[in-house]
C-alpha positions as CSV (number, residue, x, y, z in Angstrom):
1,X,-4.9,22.9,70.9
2,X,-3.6,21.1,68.4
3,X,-5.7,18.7,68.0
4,X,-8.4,21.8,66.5
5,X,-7.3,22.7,63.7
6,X,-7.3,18.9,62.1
7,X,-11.1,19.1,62.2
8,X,-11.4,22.5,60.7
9,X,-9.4,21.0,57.8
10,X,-11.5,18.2,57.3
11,X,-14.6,20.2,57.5
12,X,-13.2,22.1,54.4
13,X,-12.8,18.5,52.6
14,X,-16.2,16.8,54.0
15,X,-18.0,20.3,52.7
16,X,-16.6,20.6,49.1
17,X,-17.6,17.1,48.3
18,X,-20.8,18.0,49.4
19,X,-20.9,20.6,46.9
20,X,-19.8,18.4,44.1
21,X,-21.0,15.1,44.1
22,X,-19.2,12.4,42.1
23,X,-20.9,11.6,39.0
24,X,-21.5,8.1,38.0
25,X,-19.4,6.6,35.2
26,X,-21.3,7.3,31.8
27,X,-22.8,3.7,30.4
28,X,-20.6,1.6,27.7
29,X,-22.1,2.5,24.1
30,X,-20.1,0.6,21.4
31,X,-19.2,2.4,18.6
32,X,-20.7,2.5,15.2
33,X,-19.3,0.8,12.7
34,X,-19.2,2.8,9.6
35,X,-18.8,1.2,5.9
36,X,-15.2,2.6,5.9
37,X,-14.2,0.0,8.8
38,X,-16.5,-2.9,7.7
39,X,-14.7,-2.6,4.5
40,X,-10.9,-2.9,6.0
41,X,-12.2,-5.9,8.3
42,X,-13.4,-7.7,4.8
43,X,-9.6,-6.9,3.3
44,X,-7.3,-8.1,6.3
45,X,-10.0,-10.8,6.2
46,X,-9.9,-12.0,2.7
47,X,-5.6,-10.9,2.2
48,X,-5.4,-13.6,5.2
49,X,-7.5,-16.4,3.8
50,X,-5.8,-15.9,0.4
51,X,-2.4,-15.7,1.8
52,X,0.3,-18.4,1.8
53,X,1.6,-19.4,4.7
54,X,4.6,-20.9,6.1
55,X,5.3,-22.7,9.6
56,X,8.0,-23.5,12.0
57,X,7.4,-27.6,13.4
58,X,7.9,-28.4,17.2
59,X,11.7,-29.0,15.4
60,X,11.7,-25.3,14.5
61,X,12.5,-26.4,10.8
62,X,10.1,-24.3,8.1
63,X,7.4,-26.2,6.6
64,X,5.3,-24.8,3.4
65,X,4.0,-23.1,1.5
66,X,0.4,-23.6,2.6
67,X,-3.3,-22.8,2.3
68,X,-5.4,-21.9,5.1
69,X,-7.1,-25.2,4.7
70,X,-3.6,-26.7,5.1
71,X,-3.2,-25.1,8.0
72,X,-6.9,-25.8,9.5
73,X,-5.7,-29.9,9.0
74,X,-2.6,-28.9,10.7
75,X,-4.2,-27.7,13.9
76,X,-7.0,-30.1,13.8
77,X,-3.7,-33.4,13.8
78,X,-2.2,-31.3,16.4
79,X,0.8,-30.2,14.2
80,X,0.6,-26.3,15.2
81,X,-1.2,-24.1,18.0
82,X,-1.4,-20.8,19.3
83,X,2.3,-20.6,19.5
84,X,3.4,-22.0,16.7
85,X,5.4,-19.2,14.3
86,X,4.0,-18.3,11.2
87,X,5.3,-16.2,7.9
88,X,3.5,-14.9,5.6
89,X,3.4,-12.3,2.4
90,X,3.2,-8.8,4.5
91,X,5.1,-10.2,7.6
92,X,8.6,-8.6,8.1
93,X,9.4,-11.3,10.8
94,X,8.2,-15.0,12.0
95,X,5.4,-14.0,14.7
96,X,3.4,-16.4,16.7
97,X,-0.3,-17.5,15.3
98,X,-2.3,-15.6,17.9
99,X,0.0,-12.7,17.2
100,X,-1.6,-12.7,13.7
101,X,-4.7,-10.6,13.8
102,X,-7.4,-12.7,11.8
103,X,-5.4,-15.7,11.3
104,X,-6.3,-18.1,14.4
105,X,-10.4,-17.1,13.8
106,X,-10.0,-17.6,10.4
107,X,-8.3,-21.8,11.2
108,X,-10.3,-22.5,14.7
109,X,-14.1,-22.4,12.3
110,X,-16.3,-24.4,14.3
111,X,-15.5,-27.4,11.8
112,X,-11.9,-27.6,13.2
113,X,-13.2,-27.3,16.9
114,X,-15.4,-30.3,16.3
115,X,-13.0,-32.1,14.7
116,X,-10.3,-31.4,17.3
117,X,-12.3,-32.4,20.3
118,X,-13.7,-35.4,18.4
119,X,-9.7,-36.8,18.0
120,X,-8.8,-35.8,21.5
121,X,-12.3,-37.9,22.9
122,X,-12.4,-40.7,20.7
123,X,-8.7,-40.8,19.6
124,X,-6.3,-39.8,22.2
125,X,-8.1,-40.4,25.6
126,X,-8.3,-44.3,24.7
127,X,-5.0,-44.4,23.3
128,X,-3.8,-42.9,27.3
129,X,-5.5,-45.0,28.9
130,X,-4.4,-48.7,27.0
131,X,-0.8,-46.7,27.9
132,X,-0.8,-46.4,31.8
């Protein structure tokens, strides 16, 4: 007997989701872009390029001011990274690079990739290897 009434309840369940079948998830639609948010992408863009720029070294001790370009030959000799804190006009605190919206597109172009993995093949890989 009371093994009964634990179908009856499960009936109740199985038959209103019978009723209501699940609908599938609706498909991924990107938003538009209006002119409005283009135009505050160009400003953070071009009040980052045009910003200078101070660094902390692996020795935590301040180096600048610099130019974007400064900081492009920086990454590409291996002198900052990701994690590497930055300052700049409109920063309250030092924050790490990839904490900085724009800023690690705007030094990784594709010139600085290229050059980076053209020092680390040609430079440092030979220089391991006449080491060990």
């Amino acid at each position: 007997m009371a093994d009964s009434p634990a179908p009856k309840k499960a009936a109740k369940k199985s038959s209103s989701k019978q009723q209501a079948p699940e609908q599938p998830p609706p498909p991924f639609k990107p938003g538009k872009v209006t002119t409005y948010d283009r135009q505050v992408v160009d400003y953070v863009r071009c009040a980052t390029a045009k910003n200078i720029w101070y660094y902390r070294d692996r020795m935590s001790s301040p180096r600048g001011p610099c130019s974007l370009p400064v900081l492009r030959e920086a990454w590409t000799q291996g002198v900052i990274d990701e994690n590497t804190l930055v300052w700049g006009q409109g920063l309250a605190d030092w924050l790490p690079i990839r904490n900085v919206r724009t800023l690690v597109p705007q030094i990784r172009t594709v010139e600085v990739q290229i050059a980076t993995w053209v020092k680390k093949q040609f430079a440092l890989k030979p220089a391991l290897s006449r080491a060990r």
